[in-house]
C-alpha positions as CSV (number, residue, x, y, z in Angstrom):
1,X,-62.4,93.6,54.5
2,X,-59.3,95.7,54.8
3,X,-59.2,96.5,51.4
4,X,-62.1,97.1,48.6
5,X,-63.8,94.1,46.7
6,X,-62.1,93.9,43.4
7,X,-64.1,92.2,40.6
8,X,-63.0,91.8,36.8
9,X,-65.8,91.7,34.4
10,X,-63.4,92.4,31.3
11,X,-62.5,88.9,30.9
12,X,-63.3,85.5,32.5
13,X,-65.3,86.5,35.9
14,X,-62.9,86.7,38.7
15,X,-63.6,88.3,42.7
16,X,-60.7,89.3,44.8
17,X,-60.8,90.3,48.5
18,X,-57.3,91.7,49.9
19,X,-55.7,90.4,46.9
20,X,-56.6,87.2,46.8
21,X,-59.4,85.4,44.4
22,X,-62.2,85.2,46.9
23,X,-65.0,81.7,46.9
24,X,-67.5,83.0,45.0
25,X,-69.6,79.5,43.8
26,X,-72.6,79.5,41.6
27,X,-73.3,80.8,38.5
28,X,-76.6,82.7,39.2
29,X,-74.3,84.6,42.2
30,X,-71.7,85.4,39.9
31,X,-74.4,86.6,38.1
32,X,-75.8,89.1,40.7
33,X,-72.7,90.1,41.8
34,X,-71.3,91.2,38.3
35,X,-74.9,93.0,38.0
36,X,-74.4,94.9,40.8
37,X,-71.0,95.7,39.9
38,X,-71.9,97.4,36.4
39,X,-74.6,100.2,38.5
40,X,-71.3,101.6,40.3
41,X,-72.7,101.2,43.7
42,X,-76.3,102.4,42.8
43,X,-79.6,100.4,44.0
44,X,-80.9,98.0,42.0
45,X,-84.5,97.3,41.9
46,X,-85.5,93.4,43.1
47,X,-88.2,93.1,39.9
48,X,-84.3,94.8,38.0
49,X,-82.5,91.8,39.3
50,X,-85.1,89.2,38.8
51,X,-85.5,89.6,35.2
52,X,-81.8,90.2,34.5
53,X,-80.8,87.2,36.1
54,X,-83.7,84.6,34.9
55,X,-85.5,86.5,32.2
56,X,-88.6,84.5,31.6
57,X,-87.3,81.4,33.4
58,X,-88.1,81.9,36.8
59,X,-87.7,79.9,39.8
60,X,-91.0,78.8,42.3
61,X,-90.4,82.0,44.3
62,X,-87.5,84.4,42.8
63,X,-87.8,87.0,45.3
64,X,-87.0,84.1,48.1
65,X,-84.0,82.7,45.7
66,X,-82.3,86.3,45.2
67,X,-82.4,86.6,48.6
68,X,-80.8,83.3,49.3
69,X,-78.2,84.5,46.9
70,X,-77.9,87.5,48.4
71,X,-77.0,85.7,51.8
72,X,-74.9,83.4,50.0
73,X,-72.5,86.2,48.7
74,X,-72.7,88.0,52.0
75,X,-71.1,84.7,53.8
76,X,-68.2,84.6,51.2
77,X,-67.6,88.1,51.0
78,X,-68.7,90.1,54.1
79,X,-71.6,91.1,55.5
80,X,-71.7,94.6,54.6
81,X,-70.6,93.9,51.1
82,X,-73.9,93.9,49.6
83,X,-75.9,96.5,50.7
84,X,-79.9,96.5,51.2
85,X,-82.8,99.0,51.1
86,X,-86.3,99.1,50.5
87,X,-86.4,99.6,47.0
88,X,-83.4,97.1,45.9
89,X,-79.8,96.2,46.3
90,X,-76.5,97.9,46.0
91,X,-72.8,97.3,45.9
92,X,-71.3,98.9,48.9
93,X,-67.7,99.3,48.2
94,X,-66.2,97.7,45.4
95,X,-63.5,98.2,42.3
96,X,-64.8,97.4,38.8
97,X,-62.5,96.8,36.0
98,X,-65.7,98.3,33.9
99,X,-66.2,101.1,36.0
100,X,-62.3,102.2,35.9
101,X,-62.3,101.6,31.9
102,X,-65.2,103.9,30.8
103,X,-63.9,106.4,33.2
104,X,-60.5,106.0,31.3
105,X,-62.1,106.4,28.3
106,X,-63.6,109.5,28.9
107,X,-60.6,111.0,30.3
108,X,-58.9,110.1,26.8
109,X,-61.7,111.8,24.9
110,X,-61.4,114.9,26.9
111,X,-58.0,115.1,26.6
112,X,-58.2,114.8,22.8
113,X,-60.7,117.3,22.8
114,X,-58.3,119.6,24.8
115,X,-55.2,118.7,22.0
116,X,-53.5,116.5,24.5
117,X,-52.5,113.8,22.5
118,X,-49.9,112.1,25.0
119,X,-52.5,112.4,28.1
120,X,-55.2,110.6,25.9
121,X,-52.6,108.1,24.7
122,X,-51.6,107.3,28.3
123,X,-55.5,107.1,29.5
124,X,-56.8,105.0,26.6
125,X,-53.7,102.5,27.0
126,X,-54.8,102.2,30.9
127,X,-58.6,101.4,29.8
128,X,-57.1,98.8,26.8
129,X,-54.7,97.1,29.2
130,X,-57.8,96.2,31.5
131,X,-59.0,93.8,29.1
132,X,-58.1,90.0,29.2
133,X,-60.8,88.6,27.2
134,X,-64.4,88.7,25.8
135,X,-66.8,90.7,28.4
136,X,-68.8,88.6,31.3
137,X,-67.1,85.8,29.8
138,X,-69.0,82.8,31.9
139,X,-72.0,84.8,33.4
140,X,-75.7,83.5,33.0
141,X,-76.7,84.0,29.4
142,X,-79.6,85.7,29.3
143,X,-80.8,89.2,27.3
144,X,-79.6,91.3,29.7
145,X,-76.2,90.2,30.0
146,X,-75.7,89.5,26.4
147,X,-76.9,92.8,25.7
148,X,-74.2,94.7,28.3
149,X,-71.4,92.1,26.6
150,X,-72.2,94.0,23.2
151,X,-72.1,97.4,25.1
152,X,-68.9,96.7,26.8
153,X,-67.4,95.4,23.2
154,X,-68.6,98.2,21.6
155,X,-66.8,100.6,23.8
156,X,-63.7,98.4,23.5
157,X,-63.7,99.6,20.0
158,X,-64.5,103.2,20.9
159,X,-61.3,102.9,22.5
160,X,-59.1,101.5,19.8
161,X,-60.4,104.7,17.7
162,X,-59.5,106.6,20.5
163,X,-55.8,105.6,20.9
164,X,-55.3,105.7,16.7
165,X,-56.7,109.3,16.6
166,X,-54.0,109.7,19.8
167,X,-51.4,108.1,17.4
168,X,-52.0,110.2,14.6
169,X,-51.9,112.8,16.2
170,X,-47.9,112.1,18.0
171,X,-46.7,111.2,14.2
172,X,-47.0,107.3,15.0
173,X,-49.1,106.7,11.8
174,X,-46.3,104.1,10.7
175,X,-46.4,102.2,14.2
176,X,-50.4,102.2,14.3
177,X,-50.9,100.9,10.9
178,X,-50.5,97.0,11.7
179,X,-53.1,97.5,14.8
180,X,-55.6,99.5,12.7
181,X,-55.8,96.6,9.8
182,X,-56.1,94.0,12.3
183,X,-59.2,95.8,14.1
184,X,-60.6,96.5,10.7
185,X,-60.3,93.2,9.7
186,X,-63.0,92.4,13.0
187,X,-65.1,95.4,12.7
188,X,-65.7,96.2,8.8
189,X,-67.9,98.3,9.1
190,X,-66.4,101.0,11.0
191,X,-66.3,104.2,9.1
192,X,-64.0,106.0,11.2
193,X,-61.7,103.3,11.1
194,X,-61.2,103.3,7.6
195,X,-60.7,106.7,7.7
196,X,-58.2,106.7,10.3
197,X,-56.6,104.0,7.8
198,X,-56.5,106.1,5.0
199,X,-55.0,108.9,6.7
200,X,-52.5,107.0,8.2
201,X,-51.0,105.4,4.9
202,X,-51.4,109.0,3.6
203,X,-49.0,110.5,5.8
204,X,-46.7,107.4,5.8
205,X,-46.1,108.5,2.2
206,X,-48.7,106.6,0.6
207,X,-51.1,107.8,-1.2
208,X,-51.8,105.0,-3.6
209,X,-52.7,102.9,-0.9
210,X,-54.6,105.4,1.0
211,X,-57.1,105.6,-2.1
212,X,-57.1,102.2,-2.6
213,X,-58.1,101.9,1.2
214,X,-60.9,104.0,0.4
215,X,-62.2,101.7,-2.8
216,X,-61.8,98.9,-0.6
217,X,-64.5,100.5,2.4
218,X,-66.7,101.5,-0.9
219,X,-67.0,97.9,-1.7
220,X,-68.0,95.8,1.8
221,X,-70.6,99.0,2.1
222,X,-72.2,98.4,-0.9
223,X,-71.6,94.3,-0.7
224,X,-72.6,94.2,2.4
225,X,-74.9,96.8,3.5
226,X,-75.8,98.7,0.4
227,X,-74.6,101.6,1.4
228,X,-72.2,104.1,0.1
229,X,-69.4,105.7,2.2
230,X,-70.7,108.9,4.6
231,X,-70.0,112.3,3.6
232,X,-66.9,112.4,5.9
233,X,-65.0,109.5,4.5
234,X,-65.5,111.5,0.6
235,X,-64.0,114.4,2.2
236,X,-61.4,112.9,3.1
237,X,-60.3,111.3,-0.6
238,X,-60.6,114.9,-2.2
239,X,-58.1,115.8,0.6
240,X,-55.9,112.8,-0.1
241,X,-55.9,113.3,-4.0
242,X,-55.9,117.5,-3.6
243,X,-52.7,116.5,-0.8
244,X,-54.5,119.3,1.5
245,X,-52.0,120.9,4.1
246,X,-54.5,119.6,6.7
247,X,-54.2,116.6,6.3
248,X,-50.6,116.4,6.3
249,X,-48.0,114.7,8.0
250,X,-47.2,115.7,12.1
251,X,-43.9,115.4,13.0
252,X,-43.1,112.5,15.5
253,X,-43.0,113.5,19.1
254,X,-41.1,111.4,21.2
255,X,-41.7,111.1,24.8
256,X,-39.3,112.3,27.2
257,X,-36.7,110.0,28.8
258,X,-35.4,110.2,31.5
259,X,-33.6,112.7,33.2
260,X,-31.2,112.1,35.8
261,X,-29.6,115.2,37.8
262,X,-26.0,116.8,37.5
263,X,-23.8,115.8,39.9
264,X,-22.2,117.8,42.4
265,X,-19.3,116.4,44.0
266,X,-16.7,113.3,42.2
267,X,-16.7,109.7,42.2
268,X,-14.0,108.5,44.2
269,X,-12.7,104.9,45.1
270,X,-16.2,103.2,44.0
271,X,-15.2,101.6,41.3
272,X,-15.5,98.4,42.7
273,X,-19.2,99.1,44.7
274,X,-20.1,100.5,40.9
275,X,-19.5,97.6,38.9
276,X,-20.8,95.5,41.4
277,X,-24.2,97.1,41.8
278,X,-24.3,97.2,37.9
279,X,-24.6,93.8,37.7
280,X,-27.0,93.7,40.2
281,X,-29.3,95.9,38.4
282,X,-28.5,94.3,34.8
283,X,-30.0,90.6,36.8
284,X,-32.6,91.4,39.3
285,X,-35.5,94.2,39.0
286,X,-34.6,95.6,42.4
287,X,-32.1,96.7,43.8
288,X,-31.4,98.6,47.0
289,X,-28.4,100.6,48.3
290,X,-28.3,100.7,52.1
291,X,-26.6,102.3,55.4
292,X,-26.4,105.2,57.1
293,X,-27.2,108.5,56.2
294,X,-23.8,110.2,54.4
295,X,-22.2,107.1,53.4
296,X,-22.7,107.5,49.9
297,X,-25.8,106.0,48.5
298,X,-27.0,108.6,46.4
299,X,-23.9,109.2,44.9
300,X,-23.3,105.4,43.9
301,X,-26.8,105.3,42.8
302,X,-26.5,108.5,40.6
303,X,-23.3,107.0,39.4
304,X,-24.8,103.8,38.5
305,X,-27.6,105.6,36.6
306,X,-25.5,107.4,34.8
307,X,-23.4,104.7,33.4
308,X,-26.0,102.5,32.6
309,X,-28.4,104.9,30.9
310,X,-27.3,104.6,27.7
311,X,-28.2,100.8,27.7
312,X,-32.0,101.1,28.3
313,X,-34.0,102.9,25.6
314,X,-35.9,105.4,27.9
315,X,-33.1,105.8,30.3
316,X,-33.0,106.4,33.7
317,X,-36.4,108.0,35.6
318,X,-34.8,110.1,39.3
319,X,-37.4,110.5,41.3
320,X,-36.5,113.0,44.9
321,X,-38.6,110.9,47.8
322,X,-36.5,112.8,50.4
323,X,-39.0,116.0,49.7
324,X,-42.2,113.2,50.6
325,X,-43.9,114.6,53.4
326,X,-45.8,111.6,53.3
327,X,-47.0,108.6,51.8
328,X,-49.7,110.4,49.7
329,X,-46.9,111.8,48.2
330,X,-44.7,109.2,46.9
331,X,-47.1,107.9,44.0
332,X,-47.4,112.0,43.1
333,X,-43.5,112.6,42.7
334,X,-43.3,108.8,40.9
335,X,-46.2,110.1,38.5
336,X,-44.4,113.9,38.4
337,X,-41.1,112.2,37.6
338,X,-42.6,109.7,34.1
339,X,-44.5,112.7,33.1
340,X,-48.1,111.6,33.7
341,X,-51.1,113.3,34.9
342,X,-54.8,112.5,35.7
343,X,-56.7,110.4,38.6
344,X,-55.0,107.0,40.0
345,X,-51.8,108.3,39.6
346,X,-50.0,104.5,40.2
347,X,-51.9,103.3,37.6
348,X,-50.6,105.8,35.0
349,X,-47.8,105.5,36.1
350,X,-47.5,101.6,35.6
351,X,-49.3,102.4,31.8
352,X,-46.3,104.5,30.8
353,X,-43.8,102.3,32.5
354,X,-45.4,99.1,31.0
355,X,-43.9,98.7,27.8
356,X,-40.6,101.0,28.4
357,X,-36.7,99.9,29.2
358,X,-35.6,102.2,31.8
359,X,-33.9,102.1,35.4
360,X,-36.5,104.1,37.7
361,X,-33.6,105.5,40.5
362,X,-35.7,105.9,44.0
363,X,-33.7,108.5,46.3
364,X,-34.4,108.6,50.1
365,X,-37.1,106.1,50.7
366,X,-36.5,105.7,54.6
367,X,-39.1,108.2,55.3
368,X,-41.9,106.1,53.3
369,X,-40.5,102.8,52.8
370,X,-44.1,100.8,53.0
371,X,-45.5,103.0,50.4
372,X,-42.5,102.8,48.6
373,X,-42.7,98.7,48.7
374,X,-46.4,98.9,47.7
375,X,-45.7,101.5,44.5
376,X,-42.7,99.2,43.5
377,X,-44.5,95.8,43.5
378,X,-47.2,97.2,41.4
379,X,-44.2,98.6,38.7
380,X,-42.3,95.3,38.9
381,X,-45.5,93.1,38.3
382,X,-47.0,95.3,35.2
383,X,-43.2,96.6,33.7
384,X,-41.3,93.7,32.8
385,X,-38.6,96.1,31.1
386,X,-38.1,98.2,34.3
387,X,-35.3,97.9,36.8
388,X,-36.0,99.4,40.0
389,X,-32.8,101.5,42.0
390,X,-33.6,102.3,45.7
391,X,-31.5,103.9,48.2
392,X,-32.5,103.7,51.5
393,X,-31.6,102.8,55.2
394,X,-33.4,99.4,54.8
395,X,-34.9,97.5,52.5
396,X,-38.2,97.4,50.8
397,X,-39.1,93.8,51.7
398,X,-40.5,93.3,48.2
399,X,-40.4,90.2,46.1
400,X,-37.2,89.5,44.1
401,X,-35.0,92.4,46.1
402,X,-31.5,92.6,46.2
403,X,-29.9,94.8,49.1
404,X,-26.3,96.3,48.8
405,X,-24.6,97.7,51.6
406,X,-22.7,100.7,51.0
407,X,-19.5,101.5,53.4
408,X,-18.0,104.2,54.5
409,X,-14.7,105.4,52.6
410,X,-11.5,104.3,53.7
411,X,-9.9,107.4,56.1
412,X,-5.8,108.2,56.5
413,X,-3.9,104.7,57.8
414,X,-2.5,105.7,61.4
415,X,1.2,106.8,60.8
416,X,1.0,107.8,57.1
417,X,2.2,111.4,56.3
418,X,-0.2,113.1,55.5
419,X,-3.3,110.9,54.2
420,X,-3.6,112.3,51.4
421,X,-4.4,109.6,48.9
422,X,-6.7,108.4,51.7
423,X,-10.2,108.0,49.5
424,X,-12.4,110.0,52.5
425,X,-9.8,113.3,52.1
426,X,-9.5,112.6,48.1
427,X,-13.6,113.1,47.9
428,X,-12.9,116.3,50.3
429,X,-10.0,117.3,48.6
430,X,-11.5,117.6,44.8
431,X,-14.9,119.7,46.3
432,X,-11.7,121.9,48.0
433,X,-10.4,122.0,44.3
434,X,-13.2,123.4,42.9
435,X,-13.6,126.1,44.9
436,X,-10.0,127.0,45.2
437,X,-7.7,126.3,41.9
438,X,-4.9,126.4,44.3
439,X,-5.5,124.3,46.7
440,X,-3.5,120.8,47.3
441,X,-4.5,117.6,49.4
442,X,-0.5,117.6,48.9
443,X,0.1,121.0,50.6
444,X,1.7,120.0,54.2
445,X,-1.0,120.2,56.5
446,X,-1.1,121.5,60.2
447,X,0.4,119.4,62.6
448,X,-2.8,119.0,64.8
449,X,-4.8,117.7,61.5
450,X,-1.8,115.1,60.8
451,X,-2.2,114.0,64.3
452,X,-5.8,113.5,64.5
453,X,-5.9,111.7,61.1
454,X,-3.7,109.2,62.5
455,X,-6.2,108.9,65.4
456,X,-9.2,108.6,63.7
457,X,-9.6,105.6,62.0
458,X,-13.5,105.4,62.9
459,X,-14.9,108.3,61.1
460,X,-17.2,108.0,58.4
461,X,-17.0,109.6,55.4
462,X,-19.7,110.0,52.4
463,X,-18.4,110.7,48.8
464,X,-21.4,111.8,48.1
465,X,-21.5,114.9,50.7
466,X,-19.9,118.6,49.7
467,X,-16.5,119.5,51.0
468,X,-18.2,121.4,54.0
469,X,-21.1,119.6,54.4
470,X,-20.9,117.5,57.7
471,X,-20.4,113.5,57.3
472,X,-23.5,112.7,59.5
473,X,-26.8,113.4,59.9
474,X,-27.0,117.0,60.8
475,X,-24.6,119.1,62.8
476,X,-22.9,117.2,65.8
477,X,-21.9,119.0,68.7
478,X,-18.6,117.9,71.3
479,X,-18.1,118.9,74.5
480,X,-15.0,118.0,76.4
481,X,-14.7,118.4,80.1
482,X,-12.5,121.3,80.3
483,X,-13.4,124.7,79.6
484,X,-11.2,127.6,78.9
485,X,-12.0,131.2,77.9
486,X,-13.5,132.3,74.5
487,X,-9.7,133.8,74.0
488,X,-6.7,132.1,72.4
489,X,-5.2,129.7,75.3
490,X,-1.8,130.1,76.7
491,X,-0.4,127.8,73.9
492,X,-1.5,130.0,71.1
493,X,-5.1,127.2,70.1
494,X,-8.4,129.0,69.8
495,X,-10.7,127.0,72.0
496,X,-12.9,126.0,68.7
497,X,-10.1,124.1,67.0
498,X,-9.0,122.3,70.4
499,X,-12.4,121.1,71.2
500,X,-12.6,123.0,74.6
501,X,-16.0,124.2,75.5
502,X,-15.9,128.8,75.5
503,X,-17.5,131.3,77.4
504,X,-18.3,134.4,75.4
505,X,-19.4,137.5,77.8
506,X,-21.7,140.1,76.7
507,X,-21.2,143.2,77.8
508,X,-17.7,142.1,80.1
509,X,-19.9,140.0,82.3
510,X,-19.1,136.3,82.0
511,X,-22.4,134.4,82.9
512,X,-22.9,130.3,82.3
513,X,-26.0,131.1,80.5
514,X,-24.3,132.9,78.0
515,X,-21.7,130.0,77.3
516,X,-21.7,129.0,73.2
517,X,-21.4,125.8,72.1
518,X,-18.3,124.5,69.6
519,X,-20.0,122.4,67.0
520,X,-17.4,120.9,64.2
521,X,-19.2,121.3,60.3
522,X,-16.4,120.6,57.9
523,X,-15.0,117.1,56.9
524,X,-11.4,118.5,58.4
525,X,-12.6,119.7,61.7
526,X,-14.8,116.5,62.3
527,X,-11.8,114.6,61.7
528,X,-9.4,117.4,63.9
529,X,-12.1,117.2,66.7
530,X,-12.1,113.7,66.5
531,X,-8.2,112.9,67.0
532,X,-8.6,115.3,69.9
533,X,-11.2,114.3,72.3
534,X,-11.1,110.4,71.3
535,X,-13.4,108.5,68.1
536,X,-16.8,109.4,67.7
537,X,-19.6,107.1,68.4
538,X,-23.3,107.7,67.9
539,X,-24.2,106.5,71.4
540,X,-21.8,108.8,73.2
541,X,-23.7,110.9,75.6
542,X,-23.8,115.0,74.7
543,X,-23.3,116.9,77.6
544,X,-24.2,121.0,77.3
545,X,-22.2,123.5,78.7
546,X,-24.5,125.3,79.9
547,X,-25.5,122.4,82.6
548,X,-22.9,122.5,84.8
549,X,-23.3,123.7,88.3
């Protein structure tokens, strides 16, 4: 199996192998196997498994028949699924929607415990959203089962106590009442429920009703079990009549939206890419910017985000994948990003996602893009509100994608002026701006930059890189065929800004192994260098100087 038996006992009975439901016939093997899925990989005894599967209605030779079943489930499912030892049977590697709720649930209890009402609301909205029916819905009916169905029911409940004490304790008493009448309308005889009742209607300003709630869990006690309310539930109408400062209202916390990052250079000549992408994101639940590294993709994306936040309630999640250093941590910067903590990080992420209206923005997924693919399927398939914004140099290959290509600014038209209102030296000229009030993309520029503008038509250009940052990726170096000295040429160029290869001596003594290397870094020398020694192409072959003979 290359990935771990799933099987769903919070519901109808269903077995999965690599993500698909797996033939598992029989009801007496269904039986075994969702047996051996509630002991969480411990050994079950053979007498254990004979009585919980036919109580006192035994076959002519049991132990024969649970091995035959036994065989039977290793043929559908693998041979080492079900493991064997001399005192029983064990699952060997399997994930149990029962297992991962009680675990759940005792996360949220310790977080309450701790004060952390927004990690146990989280955790106990995970263990709730396992659910799809009545427990072992379908198994064999005997004691044992029925008797695990009540457990697991019963904890169901725990956990709906667990998520109104979380709600009470954020301020949502007005959301949580409709959910808290509805469960005590199938469980009367809760206590704590009621209470949680009363104090809810308490602090949503009702104090009539909150007494009237308690007359109403006086009567089905006495009614119905002759019993009067506990000792906690009387406290808790003298605190309602007395309007104790303990019991009162908490304001509402809401949780944080997103938060999308400044940016740091303008938005120019994308007006058209922006409005298209929008309505990309507004119809499909992924979509994905592409091309090379500088051309913009971020910045669209940022822009994008920005525009659109305002439309989805919990805005616009950024997450930074370009600081993964693997794919262990993509699901910890997702999680890092939505603000949620504790164990299987996707899954708590997918629990706050699942009922929010936000864009979640994906920057730099080149690095991790399977991982990436995997942790978006699982948000598209359990957040229907969600809209997914990737940037990467290809796609994701998930279900329901939409790619965008971004391209490269437009650069100065051969024969203009001065290229000014070129889009490529606009994005250059407003970083220039910024860091000199004086400066001009209309100020005349030197002769050799007018020249090589006209030349260089090929040149990419990002609007989303800083004014001296270089428009590929990383620093690239040129080396012409000539070489001159490190000192100003007979026609007054310094052998950096003609793109001629310099020797520096040390010391007076000229030596080839001392010879530098002229690398171009800002947006106007890449473009000078490249009207000089001809266009630029990634394939062209890098000499060093330092290799002649």
């Amino acid at each position: 199996m290359n990935q771990p038996l799933e099987i769903r006992l919070l519901g109808p009975f269903e077995v999965l192998t690599d993500g698909q439901p797996a033939k598992v016939s029989g009801g007496k093997r269904c039986a075994l196997l969702a047996l051996l899925a509630l002991r969480c990989g411990r050994v079950v005894g053979v007498d254990s498994l004979i009585d919980a599967l036919w109580a006192d209605d035994l076959p002519a030779a049991p132990r024969n028949a649970l091995q035959h079943h036994v065989a039977r489930l290793r043929a559908a499912l693998g041979a080492e699924a079900i493991a064997a030892t001399p005192d029983g049977y064990a699952l060997a590697d399997a994930a149990v929607d029962a297992e991962r709720f009680e675990g759940l649930l005792r996360e949220a209890r310790d977080a309450l415990r701790a004060g952390d009402a927004a990690t146990a609301a989280d955790s106990v909205a995970g263990a709730l959203a396992l659910w799809r029916g009545a427990a072992l819905h379908g198994l064999t009916d005997t004691a044992w089962f029925d008797a695990e169905a009540r457990r697991l029911e019963s904890l169901r409940v725990d956990a709906l106590e667990e998520k109104f004490e979380a709600a009470l304790a954020l301020g949502e008493q007005r959301e949580v009442l409709p959910a808290l009448r509805a469960t005590l309308e199938e469980n009367p005889f809760r206590e704590h429920l009621w209470g949680q009742l009363m104090l809810a209607l308490y602090r949503s300003g009702r104090q009539p009703d909150a007494l009237e709630a308690f007359r109403d869990a006086r009567r089905v006690f006495s009614e119905e079990l002759a019993l009067e309310p506990g000792p906690e539930l009387q406290r808790l109408q003298d605190a309602i009549l007395s309007h104790d400062p303990a019991i009162a209202p908490v304001p509402p916390r809401r949780r944080r939206r997103g938060i999308l990052p400044a940016p740091s250079t303008s938005f120019v000549d994308r007006e058209e890419a922006l409005a298209q992408v929008r309505a990309l994101v507004r119809g499909h639940r992924v979509v994905t910017l592409t091309g090379p590294p500088g051309v913009g993709k971020s910045r669209l994306a940022l822009e994008v985000a920005r525009s659109m936040e305002a439309d989805f309630v919990d805005g616009a999640w950024f997450v930074d994948l370009a600081s993964a250093g693997g794919d262990d941590d993509v699901v910890r910067l997702v999680a890092h990003a939505v603000d949620v903590r504790g164990t299987d990080p996707l899954a708590r992420v997918v629990d706050r996602l699942r009922d929010a209206t936000a864009i979640l923005w994906l920057d730099g997924c080149s690095r991790v893009v399977v991982e990436v693919a995997r942790v978006v399927s699982a948000v598209v398939a359990g957040c229907p509100d969600v809209r997914v914004l990737a940037t990467s140099r290809e796609v994701l290959q998930v279900p329901g994608e939409v790619r965008v290509t971004v391209e490269p600014l437009g650069v100065p038209v051969p024969g203009a002026d001065d290229g000014a209102d070129a889009p490529a030296v606009g994005s250059s000229s407003s970083g220039h701006g910024r860091h000199d009030p004086g400066f001009s993309s209309r100020r005349r520029r030197p002769r050799s930059l007018r020249r090589s503008s006209a030349g260089s038509t090929g040149c990419r250009s990002g609007s989303s890189l800083p004014p001296h940052a270089p428009t590929h990726s990383g620093p690239r170096r040129y080396f012409p065929s000539s070489s001159t000295a490190s000192s100003p040429s007979a026609t007054g160029r310094h052998p950096m800004r003609t793109g001629q290869r310099s020797e520096r001596s040390w010391s007076g003594a000229t030596t080839s192994s001392m010879r530098t290397r002229s690398c171009c870094f800002s947006t106007s020398r890449y473009i000078g260098a490249a009207g000089r020694c001809g266009r630029w192409s990634p394939s062209r072959r890098v000499t060093d100087s330092t290799s002649r003979p």
